[in-house]
Backbone as a ProteinNet text record, in pm:
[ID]
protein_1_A
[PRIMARY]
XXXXXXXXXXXXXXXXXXXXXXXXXXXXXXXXXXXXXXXXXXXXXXXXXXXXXXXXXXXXXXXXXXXXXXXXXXXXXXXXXXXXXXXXXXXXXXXXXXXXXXXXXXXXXXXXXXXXXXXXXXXXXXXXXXXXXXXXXXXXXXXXXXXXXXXXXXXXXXXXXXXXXXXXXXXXXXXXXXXXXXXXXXXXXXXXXXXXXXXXXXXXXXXXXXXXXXXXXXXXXXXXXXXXXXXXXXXXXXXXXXXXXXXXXXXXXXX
[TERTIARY]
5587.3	5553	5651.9	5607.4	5679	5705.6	5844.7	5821	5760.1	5755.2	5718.4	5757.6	5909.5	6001.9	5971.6	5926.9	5839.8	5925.3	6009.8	6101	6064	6081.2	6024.3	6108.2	6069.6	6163	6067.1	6097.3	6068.6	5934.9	5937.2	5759.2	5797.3	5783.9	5726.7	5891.4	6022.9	6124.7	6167.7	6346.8	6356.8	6450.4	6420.6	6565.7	6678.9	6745.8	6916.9	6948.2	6913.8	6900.5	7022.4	7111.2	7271.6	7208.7	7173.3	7057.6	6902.4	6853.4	6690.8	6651.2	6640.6	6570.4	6643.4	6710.2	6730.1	6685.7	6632.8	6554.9	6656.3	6614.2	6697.9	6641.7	6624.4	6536.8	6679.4	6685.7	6807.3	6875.4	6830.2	6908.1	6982.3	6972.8	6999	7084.1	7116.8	7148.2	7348	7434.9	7572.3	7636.7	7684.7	7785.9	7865.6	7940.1	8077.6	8188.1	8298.1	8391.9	8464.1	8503.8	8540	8682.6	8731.2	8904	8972.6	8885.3	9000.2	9062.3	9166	9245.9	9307.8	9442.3	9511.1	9559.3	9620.9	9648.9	9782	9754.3	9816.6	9872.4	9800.2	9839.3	9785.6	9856.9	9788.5	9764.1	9630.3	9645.6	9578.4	9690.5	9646	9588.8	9506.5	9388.9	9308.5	9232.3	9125.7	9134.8	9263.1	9270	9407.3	9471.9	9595	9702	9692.1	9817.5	9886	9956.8	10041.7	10151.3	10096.9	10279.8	10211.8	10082.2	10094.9	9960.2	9949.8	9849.6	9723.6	9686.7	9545.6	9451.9	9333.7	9225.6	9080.5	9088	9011.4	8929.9	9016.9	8984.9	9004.7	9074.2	9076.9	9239.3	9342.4	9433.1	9510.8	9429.2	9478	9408.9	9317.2	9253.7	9344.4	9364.5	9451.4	9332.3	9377	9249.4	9346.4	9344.5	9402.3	9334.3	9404.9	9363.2	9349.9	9232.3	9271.6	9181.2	9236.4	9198.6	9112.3	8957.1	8907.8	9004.1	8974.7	9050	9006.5	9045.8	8973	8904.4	8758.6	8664	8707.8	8610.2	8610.7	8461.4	8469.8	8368.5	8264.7	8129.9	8016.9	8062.8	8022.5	8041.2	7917.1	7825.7	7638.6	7617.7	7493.1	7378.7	7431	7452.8	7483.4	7605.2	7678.8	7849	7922	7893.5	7954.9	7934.5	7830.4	7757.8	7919.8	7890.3	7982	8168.1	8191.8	8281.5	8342.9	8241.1	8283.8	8247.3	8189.4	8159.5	8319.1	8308	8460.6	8595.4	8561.1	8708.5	8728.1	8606.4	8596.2	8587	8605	8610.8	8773.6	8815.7	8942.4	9072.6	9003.1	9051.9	9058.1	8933.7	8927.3	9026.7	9071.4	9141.2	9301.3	9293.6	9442.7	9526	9421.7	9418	9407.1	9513.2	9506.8	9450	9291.6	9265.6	9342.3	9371.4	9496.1	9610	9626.1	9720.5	9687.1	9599	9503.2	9412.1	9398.3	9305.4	9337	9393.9	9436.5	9394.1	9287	9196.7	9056.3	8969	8838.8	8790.4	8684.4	8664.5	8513.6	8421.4	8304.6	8330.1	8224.9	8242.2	8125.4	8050.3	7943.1	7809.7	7803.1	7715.5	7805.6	7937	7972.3	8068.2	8048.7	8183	8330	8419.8	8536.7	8631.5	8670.7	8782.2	8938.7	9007.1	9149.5	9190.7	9283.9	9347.6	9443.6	9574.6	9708.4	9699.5	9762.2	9705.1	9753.3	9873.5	9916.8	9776.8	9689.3	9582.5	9447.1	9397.6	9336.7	9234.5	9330.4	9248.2	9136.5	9225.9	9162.9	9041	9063.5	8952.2	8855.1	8880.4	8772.7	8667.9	8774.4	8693.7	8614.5	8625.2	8577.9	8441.5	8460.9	8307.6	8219	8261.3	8169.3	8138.7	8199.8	8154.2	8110.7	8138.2	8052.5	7941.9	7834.9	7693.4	7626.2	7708.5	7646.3	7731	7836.6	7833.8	7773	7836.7	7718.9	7803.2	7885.4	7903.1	7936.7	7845.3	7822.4	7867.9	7853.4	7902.8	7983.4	8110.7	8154.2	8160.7	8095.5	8073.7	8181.8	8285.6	8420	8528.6	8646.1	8721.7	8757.5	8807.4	8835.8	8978.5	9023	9163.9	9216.8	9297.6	9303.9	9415.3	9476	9630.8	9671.9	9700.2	9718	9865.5	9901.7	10039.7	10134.1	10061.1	10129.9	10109.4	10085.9	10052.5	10160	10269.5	10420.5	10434.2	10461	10499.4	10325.6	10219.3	10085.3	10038.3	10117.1	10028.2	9933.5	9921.6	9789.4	9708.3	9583.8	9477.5	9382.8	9357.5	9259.2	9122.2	9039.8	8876	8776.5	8716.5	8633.1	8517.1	8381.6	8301.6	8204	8187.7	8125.7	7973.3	7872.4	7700.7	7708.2	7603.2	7586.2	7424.9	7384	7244.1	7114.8	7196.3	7126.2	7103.4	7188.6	7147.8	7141.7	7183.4	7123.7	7225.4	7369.4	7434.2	7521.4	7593.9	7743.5	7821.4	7966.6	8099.7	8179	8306.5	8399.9	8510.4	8638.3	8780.4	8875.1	8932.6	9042.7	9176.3	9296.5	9407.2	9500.2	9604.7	9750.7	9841.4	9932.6	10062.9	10105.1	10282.3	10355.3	10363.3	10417.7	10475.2	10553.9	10632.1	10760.1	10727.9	10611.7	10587.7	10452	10398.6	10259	10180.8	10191.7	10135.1	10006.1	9905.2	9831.2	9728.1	9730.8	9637.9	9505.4	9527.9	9364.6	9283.6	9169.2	9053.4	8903.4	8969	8944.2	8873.9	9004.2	8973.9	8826.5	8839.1	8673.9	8588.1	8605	8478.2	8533.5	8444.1	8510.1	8488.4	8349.1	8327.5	8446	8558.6	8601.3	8753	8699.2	8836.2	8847.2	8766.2	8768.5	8792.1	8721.2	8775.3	8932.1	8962.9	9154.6	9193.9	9166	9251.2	9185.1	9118.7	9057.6	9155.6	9155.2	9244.5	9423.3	9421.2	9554.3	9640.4	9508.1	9560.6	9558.5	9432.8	9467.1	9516.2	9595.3	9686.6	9783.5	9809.1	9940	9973.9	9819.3	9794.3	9818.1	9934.9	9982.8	9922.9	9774.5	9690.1	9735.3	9840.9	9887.9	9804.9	9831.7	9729.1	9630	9587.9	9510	9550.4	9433.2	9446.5	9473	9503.8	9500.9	9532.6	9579.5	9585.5	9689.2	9610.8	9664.9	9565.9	9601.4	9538.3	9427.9	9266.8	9175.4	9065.8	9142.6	9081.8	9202.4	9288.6	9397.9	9455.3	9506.3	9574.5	9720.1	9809.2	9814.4	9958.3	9999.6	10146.6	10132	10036.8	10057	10160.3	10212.6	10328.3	10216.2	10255.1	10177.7	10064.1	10021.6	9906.8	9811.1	9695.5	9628.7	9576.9	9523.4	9478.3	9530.9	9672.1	9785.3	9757.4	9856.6	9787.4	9957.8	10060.5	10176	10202	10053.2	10066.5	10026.2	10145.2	10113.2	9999.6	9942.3	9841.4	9817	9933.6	9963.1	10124.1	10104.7	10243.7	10339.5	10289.1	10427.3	10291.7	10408.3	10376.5	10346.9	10232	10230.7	10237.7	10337.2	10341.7	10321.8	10192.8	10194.6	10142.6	10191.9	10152.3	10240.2	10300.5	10404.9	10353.8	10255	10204.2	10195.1	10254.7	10247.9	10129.3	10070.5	9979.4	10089.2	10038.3	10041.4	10003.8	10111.9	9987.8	9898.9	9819.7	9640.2	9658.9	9759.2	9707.4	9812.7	9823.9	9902.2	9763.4	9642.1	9545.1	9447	9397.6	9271.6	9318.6	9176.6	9213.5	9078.1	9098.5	8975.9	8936	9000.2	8972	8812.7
10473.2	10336.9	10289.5	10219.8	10188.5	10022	9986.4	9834.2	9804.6	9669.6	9623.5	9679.6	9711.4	9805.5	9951	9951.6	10101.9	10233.3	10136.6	10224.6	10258	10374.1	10420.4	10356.1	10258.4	10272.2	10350.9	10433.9	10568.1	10479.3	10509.7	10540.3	10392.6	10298.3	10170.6	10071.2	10099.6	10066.7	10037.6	9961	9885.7	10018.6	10012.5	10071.6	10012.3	10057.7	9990	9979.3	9998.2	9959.6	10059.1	10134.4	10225	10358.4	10417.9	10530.4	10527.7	10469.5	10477.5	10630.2	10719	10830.7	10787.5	10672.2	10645.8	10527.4	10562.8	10421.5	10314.5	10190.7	10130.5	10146.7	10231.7	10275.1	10303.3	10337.5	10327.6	10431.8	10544.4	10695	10678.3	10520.6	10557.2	10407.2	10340.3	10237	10231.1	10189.5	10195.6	10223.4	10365	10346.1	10277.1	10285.8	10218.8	10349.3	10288.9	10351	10429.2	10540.1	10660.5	10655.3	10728	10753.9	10736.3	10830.1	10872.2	10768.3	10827.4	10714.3	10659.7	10602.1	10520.8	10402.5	10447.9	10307.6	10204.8	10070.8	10013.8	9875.5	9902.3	9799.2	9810.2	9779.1	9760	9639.3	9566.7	9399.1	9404.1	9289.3	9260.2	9165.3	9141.8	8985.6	9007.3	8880.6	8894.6	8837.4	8773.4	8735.4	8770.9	8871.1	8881.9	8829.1	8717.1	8593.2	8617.2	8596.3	8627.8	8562	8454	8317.2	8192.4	8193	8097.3	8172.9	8070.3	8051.5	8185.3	8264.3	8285.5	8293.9	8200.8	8141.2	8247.1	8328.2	8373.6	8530.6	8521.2	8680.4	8782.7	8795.8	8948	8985.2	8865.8	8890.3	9101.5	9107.9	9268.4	9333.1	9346.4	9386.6	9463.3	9588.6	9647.6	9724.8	9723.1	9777.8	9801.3	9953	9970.2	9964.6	9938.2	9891.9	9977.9	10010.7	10146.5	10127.1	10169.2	10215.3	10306.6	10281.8	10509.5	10545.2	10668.4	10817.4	10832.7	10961.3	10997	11100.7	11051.9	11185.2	11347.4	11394.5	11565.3	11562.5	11697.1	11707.7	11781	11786.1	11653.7	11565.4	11453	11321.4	11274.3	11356.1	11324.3	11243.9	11245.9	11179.5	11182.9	11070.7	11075.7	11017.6	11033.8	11031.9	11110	11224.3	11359.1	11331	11337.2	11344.9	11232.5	11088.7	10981.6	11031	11113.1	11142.9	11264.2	11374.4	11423.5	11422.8	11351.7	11277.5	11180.3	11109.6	11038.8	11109.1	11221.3	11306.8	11424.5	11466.7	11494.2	11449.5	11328.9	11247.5	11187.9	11186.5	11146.2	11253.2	11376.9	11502.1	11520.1	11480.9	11510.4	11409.4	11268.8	11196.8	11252.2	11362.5	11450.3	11356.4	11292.6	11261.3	11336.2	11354.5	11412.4	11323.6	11357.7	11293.5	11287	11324.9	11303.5	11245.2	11179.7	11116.6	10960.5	10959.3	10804.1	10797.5	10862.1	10842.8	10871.3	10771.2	10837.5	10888.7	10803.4	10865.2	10828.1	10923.4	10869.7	10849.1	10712.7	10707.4	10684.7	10742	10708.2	10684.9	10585.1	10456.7	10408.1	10387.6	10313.6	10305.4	10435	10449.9	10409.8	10397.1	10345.4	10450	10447.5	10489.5	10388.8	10397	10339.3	10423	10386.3	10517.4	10377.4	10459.1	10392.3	10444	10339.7	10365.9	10376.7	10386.6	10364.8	10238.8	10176.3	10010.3	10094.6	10159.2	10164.3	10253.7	10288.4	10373.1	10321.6	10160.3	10096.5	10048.8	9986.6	9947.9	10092.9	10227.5	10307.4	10389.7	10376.6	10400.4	10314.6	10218.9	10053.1	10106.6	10136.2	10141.6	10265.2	10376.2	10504.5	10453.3	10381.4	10402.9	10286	10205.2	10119.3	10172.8	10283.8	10335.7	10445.5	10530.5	10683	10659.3	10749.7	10723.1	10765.4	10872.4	10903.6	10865.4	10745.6	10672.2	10498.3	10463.3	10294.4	10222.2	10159.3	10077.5	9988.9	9857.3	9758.3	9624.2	9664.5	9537.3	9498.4	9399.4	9399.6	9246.7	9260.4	9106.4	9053.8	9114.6	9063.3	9115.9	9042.9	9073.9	9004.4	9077.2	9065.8	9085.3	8962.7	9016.6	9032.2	9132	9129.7	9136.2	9111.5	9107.5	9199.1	9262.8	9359.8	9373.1	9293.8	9234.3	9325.3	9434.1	9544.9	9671.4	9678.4	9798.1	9859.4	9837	9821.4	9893	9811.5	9875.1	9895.6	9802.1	9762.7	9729.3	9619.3	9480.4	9448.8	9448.7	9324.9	9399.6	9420	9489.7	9362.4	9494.6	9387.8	9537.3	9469	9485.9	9473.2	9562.2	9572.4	9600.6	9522.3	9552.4	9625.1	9714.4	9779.6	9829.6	9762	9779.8	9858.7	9958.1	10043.7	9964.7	9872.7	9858	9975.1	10107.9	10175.4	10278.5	10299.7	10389.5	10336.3	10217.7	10152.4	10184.3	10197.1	10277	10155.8	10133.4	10083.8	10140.3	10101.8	10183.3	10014.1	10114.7	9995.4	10082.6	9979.5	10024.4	9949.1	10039.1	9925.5	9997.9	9865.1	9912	9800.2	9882.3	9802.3	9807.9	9696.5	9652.5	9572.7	9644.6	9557.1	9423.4	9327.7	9184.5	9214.2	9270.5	9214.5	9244.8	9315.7	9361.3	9313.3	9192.3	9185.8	9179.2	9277.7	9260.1	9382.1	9375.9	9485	9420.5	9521	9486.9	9395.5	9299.8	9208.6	9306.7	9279.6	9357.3	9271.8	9154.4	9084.6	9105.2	9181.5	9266.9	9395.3	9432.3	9517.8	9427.3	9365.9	9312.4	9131.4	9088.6	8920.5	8842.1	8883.8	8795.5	8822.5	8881	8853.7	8720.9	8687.9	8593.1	8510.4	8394.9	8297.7	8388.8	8532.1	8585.4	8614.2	8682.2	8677.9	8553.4	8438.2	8370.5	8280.5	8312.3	8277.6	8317.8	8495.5	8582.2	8577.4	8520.5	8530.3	8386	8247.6	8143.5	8184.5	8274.2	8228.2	8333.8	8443.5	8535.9	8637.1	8535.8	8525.5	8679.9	8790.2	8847.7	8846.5	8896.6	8874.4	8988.6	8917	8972.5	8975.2	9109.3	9093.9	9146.9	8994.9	9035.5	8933.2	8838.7	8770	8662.2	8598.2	8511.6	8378.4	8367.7	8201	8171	8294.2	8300.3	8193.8	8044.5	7939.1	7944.8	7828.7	7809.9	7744.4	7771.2	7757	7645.1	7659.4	7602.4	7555.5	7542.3	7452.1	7351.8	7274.6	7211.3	7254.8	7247.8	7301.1	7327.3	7228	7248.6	7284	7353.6	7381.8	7489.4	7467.6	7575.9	7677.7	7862.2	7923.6	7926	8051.6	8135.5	8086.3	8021.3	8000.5	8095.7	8213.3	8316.4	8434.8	8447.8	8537.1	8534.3	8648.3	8657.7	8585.2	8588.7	8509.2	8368.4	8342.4	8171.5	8064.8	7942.5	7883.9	7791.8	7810.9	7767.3	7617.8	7593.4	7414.4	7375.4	7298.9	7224.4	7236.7	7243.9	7218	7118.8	7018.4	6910.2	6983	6913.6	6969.5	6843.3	6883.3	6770.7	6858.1	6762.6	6764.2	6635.6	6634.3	6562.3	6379.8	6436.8	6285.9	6259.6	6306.4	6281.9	6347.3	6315.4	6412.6	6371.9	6493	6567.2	6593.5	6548.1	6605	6711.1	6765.2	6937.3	6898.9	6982.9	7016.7	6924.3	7002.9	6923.4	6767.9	6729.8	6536.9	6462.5	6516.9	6459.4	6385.5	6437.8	6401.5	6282.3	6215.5	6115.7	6092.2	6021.9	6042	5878.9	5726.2	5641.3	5602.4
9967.7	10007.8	10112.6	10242.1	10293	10349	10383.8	10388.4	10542.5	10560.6	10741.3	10824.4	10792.3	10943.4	10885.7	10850.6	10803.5	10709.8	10669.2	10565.7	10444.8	10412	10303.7	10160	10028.7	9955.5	9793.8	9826.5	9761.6	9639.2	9488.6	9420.8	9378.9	9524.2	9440.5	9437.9	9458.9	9458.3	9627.1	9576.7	9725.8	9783.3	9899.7	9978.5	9962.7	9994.9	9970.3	10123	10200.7	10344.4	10445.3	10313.9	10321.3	10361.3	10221.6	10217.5	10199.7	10294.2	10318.1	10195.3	10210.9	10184.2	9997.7	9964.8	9817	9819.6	9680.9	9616.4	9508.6	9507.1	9380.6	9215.2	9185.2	9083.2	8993.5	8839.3	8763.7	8789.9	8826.8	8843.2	8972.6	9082.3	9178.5	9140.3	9081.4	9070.2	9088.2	9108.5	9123	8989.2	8947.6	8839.2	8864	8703.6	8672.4	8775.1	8778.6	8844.6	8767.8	8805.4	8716.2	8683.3	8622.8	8552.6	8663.9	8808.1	8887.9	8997	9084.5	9169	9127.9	9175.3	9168.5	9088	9004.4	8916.7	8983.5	9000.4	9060.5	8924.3	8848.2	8721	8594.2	8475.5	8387.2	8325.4	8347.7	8299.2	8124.4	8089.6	7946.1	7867.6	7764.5	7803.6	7908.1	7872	7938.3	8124.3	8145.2	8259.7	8284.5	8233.9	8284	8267.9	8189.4	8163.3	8063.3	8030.6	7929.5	7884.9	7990.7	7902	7851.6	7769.6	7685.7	7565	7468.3	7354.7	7440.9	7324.7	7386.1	7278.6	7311.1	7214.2	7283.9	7360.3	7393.7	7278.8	7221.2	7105.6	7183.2	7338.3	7395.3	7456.4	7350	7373.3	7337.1	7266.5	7295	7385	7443.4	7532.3	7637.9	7660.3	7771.6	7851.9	8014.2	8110.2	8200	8250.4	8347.3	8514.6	8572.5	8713.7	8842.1	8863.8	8982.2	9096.8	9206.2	9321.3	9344	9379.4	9405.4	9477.8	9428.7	9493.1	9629	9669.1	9788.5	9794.9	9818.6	9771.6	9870.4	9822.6	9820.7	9939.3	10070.7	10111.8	9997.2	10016.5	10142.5	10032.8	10139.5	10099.8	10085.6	10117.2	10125.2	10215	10209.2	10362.4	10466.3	10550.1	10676.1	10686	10547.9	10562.3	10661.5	10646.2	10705	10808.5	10878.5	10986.8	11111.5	11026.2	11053.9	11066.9	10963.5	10934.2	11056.3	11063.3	11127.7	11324.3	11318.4	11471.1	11510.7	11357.2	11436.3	11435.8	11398.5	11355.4	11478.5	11526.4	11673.5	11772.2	11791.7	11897.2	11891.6	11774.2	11770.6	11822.6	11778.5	11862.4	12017.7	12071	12208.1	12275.4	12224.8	12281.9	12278.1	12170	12163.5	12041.3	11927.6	11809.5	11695.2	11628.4	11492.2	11437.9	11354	11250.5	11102.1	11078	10946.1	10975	11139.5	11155.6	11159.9	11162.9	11171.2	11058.6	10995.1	10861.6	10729.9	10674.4	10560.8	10471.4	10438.2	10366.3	10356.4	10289.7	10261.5	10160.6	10135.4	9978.3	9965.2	9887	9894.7	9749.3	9725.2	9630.2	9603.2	9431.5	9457.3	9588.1	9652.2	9733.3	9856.8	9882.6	10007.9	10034.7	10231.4	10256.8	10348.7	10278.7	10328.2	10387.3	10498.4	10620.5	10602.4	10538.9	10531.6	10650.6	10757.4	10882.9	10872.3	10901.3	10974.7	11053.4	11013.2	11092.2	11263	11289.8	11422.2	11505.1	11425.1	11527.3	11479.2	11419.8	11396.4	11553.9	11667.3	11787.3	11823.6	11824.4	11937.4	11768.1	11679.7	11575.3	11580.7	11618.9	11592.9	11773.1	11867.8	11975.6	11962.2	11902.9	11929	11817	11710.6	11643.4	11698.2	11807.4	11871.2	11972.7	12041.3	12210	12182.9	12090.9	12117.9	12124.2	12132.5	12111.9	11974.1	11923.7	11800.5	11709.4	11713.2	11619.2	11655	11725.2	11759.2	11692.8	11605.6	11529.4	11643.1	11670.3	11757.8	11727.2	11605.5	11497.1	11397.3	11464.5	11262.2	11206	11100.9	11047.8	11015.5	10963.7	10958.8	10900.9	10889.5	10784.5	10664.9	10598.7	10393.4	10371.7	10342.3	10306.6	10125.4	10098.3	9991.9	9966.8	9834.4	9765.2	9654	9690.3	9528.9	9543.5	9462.3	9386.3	9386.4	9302.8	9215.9	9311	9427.1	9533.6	9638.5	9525.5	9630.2	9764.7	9870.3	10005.6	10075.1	10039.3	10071.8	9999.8	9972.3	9885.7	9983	10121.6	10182.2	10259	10233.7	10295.6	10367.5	10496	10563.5	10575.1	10528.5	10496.2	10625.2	10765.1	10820.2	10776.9	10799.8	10765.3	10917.6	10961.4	11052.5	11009.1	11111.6	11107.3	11241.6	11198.1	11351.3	11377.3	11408.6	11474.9	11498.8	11599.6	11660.1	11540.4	11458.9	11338.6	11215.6	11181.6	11050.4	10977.2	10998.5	10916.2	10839.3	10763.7	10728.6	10649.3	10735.7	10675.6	10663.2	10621.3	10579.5	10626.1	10712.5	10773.7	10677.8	10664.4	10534.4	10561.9	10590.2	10674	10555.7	10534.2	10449.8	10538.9	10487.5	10537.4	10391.3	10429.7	10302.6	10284.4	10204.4	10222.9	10297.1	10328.7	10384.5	10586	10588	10713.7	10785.8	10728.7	10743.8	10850.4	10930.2	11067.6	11108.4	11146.2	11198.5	11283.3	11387.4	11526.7	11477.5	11643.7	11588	11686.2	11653	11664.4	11749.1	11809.5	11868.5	11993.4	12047.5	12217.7	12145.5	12090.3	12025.8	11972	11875.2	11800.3	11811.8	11967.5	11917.1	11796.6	11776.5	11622.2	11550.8	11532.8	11443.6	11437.6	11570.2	11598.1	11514.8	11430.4	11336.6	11201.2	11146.8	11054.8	11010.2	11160	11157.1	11122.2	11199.3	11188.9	10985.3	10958.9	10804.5	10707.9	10736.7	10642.9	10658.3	10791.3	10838.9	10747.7	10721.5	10687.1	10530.5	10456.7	10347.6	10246.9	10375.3	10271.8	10382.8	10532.2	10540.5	10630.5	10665.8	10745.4	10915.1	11010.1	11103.6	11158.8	11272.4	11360.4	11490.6	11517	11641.6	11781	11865.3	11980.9	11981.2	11857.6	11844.9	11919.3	12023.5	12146.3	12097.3	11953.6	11930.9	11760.8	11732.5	11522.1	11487.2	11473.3	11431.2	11244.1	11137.9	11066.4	11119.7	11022.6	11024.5	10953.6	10784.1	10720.4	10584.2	10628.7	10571.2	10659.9	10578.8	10746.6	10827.3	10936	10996.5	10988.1	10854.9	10802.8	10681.8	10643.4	10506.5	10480	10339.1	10359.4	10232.8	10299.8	10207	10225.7	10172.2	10187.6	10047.3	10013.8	9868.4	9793.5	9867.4	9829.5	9795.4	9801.4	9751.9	9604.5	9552.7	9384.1	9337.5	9443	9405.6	9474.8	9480.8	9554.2	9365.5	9379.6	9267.9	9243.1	9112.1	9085.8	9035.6	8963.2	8944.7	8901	8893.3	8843.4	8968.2	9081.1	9181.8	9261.1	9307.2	9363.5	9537.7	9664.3	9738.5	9856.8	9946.4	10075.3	10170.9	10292	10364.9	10491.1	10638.5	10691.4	10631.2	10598.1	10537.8	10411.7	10361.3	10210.3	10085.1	9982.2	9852.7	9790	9720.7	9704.1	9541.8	9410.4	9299.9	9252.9	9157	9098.4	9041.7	9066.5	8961.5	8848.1	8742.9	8619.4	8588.8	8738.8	8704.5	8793	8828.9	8890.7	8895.4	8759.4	8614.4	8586.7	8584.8	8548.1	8423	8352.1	8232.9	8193.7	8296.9	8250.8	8322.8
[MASK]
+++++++++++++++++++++++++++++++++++++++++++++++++++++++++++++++++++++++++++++++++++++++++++++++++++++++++++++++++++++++++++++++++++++++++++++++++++++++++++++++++++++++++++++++++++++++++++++++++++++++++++++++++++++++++++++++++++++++++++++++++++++++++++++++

């Protein structure tokens, strides 16, 4: 059966729009994530907290916290294909691919290419200019915090659409706290100028090169990043602009 743009989604089910020639049917549906990769924490309870009362019943609850691994070739469908188009092209420029890629992770039906933030620009340009890769597009970036990821706590998250082949990947590049800087991506993909400067305000990401990475959507003295996993959550009072701003819980008012 096929839809309007004439894609097949296999006996009666949707495409996933990733792998056309797979259906969303249950055999094709996203497992759970496996043993393997990276453990970066072990949280306890149900939210991780652990300095007061817990009324929740999952105060014993222990779950360890991991990263995927990095898969094993084939990577299936038109992973490879992606994979090794950009790994020969990265050659001809007199690029070691294992010097710019750290690793690869296919995931839940996805593939993600970890960079070296320092060889991030000329990776970002090679999968938008070759021809047999296309990636024309990136909707944005994702910034993330992992606390416990010592020496790359802060990831920044590309999301890359190839148009001409229907494809999507994901670029995912770390930097420590203490170093937080990696190329903006601006001069390649402009859409992402308001994303940098989004991720940059609300976890403190230093997009170097970016034509204008002021805050976005805080105001413009705020001190601190909100979206850090070590930004505080209440009880500190907050000034800005000549005005204090009470914590969270002195705010409520119940008359």
């Amino acid at each position: 059966m096929s839809d309007a743009n004439g894609t097949s989604n296999g006996a009666g089910g949707a495409s996933n729009g990733v792998n056309p020639e797979k259906d969303l049917g249950a055999s094709n549906l996203p497992g759970q994530r496996g043993d393997g990769g990276e453990e970066i924490r072990v949280q306890r309870g149900m939210f991780g907290a652990n300095n007061g009362g817990d009324t929740s019943g999952y105060g014993g609850l222990v779950r360890s916290v991991r990263l995927p691994g990095p898969a094993s070739r084939p990577y299936g469908g038109w992973f490879d294909e992606v994979a090794d188009e950009l790994e020969g092209a990265l050659e001809e420029q007199g690029l070691l691919p294992g010097n710019a890629i750290e690793k690869t992770v296919v995931d839940r039906d996805e593939i993600t290419f970890h960079i070296e933030r320092e060889h991030l620009l000329r990776v970002a340009r090679t999968l938008r200019d070759d021809p047999a890769l296309r990636f024309e597009l990136c909707t944005g970036v994702s910034g993330v915090h992992y606390l416990h990821d010592k020496g790359r706590e802060l990831h920044a998250v590309y999301h890359l659409r190839s148009i001409t082949h229907n494809r999507l990947i994901r670029l995912e590049v770390s930097a420590p706290d203490a170093d937080p800087h990696i190329p903006s991506l601006v001069s390649v993909y402009p859409t992402n100028d308001w994303h940098e400067r989004e991720t940059y305000d609300f976890f403190g990401i230093v997009f170097d090169g970016h034509p204008a990475l002021t805050r976005i959507m805080m105001p413009d003295d705020w001190q601190g990043h909100p979206q850090r996993k070590d930004y505080p959550l209440g009880g500190i009072p907050v000034e800005y602009k000549g005005a204090q701003i009470p914590a969270p819980d002195q705010r409520r008012s119940y008359s």
